[in-house]
C-alpha positions as CSV (number, residue, x, y, z in Angstrom):
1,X,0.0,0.0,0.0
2,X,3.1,2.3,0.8
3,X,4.1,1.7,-2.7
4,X,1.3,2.2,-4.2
5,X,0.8,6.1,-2.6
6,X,4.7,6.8,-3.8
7,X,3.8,6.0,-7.2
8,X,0.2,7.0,-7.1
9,X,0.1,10.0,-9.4
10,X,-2.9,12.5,-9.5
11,X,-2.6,14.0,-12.8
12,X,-3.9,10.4,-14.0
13,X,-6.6,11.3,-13.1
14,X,-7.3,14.4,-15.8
15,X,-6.5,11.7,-18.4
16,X,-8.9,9.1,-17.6
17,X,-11.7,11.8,-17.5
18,X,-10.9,13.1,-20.8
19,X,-11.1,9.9,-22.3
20,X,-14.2,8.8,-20.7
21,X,-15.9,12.3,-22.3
22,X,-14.2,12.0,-25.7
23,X,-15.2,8.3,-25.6
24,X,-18.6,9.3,-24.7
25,X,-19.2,11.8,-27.3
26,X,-17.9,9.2,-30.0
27,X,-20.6,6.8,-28.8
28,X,-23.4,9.1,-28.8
29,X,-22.4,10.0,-33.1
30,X,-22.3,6.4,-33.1
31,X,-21.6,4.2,-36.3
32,X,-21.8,7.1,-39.7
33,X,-22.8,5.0,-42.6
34,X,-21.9,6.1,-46.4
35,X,-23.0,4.8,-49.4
36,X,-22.1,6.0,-53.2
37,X,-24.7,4.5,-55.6
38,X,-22.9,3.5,-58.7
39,X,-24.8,4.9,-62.1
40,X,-24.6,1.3,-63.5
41,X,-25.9,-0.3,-60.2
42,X,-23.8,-1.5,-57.4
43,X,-21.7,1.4,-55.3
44,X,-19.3,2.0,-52.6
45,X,-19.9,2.4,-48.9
46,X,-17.9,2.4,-45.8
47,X,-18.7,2.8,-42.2
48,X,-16.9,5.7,-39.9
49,X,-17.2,4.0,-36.3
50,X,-16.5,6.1,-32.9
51,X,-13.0,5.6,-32.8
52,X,-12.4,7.0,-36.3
53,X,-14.4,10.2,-34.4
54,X,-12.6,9.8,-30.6
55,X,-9.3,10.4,-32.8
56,X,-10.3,13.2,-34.9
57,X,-11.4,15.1,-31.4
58,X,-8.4,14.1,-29.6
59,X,-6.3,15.5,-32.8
60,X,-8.2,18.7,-32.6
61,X,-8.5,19.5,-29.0
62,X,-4.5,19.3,-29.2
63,X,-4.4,21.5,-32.2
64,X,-6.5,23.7,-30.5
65,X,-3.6,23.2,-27.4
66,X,-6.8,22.4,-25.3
67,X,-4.6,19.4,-24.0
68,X,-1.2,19.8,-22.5
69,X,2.0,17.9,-23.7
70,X,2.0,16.7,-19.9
71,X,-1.0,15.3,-20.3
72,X,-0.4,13.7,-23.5
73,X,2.7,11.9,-21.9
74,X,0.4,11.0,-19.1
75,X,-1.7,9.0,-21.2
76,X,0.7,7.4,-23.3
77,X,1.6,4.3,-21.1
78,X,-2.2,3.2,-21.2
79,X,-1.8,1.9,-25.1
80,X,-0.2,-0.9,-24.1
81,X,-3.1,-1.8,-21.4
82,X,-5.6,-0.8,-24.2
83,X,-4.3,-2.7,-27.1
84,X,-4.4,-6.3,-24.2
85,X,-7.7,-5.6,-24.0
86,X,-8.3,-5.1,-27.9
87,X,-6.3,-8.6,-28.4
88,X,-8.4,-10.9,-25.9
89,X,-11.6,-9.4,-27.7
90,X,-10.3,-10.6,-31.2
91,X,-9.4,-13.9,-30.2
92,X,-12.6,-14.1,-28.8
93,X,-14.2,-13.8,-32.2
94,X,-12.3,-17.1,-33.6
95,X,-13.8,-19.8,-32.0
96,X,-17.2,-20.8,-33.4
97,X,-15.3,-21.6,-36.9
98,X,-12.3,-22.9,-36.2
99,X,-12.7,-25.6,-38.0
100,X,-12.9,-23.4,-41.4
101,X,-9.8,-21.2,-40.1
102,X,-7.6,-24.6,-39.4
103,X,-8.0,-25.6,-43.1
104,X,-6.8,-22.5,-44.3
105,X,-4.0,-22.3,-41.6
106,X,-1.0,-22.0,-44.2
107,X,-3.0,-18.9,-45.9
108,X,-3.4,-16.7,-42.8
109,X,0.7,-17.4,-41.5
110,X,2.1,-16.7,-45.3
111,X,0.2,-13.6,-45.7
112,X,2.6,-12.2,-43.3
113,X,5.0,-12.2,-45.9
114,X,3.0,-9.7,-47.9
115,X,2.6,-7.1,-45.0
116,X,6.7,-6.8,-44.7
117,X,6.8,-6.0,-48.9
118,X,5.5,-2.2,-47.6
119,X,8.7,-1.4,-46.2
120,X,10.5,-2.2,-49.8
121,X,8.0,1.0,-50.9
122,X,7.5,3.2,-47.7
123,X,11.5,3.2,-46.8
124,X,12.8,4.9,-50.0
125,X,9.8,7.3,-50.0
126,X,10.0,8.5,-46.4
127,X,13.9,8.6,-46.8
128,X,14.6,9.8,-50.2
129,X,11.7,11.8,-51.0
130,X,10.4,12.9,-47.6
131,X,13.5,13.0,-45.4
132,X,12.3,11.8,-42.1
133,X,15.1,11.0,-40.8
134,X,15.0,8.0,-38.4
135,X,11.4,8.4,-38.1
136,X,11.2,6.5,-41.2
137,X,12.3,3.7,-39.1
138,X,8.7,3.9,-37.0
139,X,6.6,4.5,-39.6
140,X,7.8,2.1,-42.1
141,X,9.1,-1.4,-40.4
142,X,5.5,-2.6,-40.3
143,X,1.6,-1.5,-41.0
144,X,2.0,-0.1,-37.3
145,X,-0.8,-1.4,-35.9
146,X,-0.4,-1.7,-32.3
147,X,2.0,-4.8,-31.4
148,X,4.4,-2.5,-33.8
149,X,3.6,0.9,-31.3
150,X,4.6,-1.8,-28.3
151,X,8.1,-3.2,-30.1
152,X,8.8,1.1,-30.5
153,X,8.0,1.9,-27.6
154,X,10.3,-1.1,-25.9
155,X,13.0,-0.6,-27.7
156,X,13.0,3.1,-28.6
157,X,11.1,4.7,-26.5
158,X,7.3,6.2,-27.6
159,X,9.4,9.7,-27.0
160,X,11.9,9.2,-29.8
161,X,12.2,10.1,-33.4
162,X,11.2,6.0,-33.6
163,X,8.4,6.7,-31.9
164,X,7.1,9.8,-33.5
165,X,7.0,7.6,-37.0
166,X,4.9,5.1,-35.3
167,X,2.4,7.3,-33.9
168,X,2.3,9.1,-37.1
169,X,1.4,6.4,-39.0
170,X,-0.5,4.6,-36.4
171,X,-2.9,7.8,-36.5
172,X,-2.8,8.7,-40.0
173,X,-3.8,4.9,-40.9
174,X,-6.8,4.6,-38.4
175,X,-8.1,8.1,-39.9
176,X,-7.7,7.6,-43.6
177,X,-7.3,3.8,-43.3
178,X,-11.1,3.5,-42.1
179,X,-12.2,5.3,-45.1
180,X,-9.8,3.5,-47.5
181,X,-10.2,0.0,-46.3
182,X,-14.2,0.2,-46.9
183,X,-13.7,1.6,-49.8
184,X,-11.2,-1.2,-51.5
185,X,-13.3,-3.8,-50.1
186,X,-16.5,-2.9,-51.6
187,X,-14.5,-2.4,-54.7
188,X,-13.5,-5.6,-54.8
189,X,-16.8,-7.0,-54.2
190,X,-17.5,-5.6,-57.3
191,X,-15.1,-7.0,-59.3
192,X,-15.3,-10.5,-57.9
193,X,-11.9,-11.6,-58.7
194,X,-11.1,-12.8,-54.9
195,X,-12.9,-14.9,-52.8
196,X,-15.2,-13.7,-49.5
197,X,-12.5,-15.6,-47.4
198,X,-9.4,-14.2,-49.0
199,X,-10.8,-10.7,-48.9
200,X,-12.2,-11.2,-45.0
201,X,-8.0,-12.1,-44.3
202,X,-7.2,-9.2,-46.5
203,X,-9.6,-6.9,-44.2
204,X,-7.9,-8.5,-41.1
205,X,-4.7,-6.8,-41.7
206,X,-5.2,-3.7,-40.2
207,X,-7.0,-2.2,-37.3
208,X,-9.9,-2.9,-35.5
209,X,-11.2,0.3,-36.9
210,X,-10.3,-0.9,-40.2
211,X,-11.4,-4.2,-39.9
212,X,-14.7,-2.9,-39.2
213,X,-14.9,-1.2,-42.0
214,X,-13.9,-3.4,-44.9
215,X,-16.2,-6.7,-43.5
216,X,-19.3,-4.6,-43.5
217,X,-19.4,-4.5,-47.2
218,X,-18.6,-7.8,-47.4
219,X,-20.8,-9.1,-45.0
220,X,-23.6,-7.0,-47.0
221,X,-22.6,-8.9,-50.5
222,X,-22.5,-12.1,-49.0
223,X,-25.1,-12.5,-45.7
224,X,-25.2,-15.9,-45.6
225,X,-21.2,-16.2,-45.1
226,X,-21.2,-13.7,-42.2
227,X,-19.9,-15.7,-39.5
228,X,-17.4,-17.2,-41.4
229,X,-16.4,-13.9,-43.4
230,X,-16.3,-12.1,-39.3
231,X,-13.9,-15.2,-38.1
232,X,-11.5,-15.1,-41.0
233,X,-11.1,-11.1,-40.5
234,X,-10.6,-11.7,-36.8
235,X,-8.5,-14.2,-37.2
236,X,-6.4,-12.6,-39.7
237,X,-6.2,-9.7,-37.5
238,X,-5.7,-11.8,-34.4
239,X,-2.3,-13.6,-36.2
240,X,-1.5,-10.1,-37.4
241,X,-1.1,-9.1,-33.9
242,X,0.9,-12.5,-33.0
243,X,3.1,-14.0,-35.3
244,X,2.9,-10.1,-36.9
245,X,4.5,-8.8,-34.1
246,X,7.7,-11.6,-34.3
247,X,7.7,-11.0,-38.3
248,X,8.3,-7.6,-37.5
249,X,10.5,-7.6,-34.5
250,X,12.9,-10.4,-36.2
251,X,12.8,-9.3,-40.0
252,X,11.1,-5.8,-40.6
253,X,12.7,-3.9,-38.3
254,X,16.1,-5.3,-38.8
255,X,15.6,-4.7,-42.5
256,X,14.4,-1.2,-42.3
257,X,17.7,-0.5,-40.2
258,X,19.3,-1.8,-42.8
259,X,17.7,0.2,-45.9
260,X,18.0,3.2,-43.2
261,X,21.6,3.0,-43.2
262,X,21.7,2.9,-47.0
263,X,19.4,5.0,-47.9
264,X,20.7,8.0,-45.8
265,X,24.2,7.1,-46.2
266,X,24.6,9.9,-49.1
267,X,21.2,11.7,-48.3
268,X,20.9,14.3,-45.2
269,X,17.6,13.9,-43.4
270,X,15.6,16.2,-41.6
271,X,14.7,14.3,-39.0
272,X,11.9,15.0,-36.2
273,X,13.3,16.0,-33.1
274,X,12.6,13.9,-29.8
275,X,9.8,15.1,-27.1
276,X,11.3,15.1,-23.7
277,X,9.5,12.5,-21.4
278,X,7.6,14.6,-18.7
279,X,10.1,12.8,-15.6
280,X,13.0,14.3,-17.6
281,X,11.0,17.8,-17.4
282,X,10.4,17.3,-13.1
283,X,14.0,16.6,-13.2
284,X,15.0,20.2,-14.9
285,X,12.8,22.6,-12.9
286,X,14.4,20.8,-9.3
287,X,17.7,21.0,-10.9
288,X,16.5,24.9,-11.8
């Protein structure tokens, strides 16, 4: 219990409130439905889903420098307790056909494979073209989904350049990639060249927020595969977040190093400059 008062610390407190009213306000806009009617028949839709709307009012409120950067650095320990949580809830979704997702076992592990190709396209871009400097290394090892913001965060530190790539990409892809994914998928639908299983693994790969929005048009094309279409996404996401997170750890991030030092090697970057953690801020005004 003495431990537990040293280390208590009230400004927690302010962060857990904030996210309780942001995740309130999400929740009461609720699930946004859009749908583009094709003139030929058919059309496009895609689902913006309260956490697509919790980010967009977190990004504002600290555009509008309504939230402090202590507050910000507060709150970031709490992904990692967040994205547990996220994990069990997918796994949960695998069970009643297992069976289906057992013969197709090969599939989901190999597809792996195709989500470290992005670095071969992302690394010259963000280091070439954009000059990130070794941001690049964050934003580009993996899709950055959350086991990815948990291997940064471990090894780099969420406050590093590393870090900053991460979150960048970790943001930018849950706002755009929501849109996107719905999109491609009912796209896809249309064209009929892939199979409702192969496009549920496909819709696996990012998110929660993404997943979301790519099965609901395919659960709309083809209701009488629902449950399977919902276990192959979750599972795909589920693996994503498991044998994903070794893929990355062992290969992508390695590699990116790698094309990092090559890349740069005759190229100045820009670079992003590290945040200070808010213990190395304490530690300045008692030395002040």
């Amino acid at each position: 219990m003495k431990d537990f008062k040293e280390n208590f610390n009230l400004k927690d407190w302010k962060v857990h409130v904030l996210c309780l009213v942001i995740m309130v306000i999400a929740e009461l806009i609720g699930t946004v439905k859009i749908g583009i009617n094709g003139a030929r028949g058919g059309g496009i839709s895609f689902s913006l889903i309260p956490m697509l709307f919790a980010i967009i009012i977190g990004i504002a409120l600290g555009g509008m420098k309504k939230i402090k950067r202590e507050t910000m650095e507060t709150a970031s320990p709490y992904i990692g307790i967040c994205v547990m949580f996220l994990i069990v809830k997918l796994s949960c979704s695998i069970g009643p056909a297992w069976k289906s997702i057992v013969a197709a076992g090969p599939a989901l592990i190999l597809q792996e494979f195709g989500n470290l190709g992005t670095i071969f396209l992302s690394m010259p871009l963000a280091v070439l073209v954009f000059r990130m400097g070794r941001a690049s290394i964050g934003a580009a090892f993996s899709i950055s989904r959350e086991p990815s913001i948990a291997i940064v965060g471990e090894k780099y530190g969420l406050d590093s350049p590393e870090g900053s790539g991460i979150m960048g990409a970790y943001v930018t892809g849950t706002v755009l990639g929501t849109v996107f994914f719905g999109i491609l998928a009912s796209i896809f639908v249309g064209i009929k060249l892939f199979h409702p299983y192969a496009l549920a693994m496909a819709a696996g790969m990012g998110s929660a927020s993404m997943l979301t929005a790519a099965t609901a048009p395919l659960v709309e094309a083809f209701p009488e595969m629902e449950e399977e279409i919902r276990a192959f996404a979750a599972t795909s996401n589920t693996l994503t977040n498991a044998d994903g997170l070794y893929m990355s750890l062992l290969i992508g991030l390695p590699l990116t190093e790698w094309m990092y030092k090559k890349l740069s090697k005759n190229h100045p970057q820009k670079g992003i400059q590290p945040v200070k953690a808010s213990e190395d801020i304490v530690v300045e005004k008692e030395d002040m």
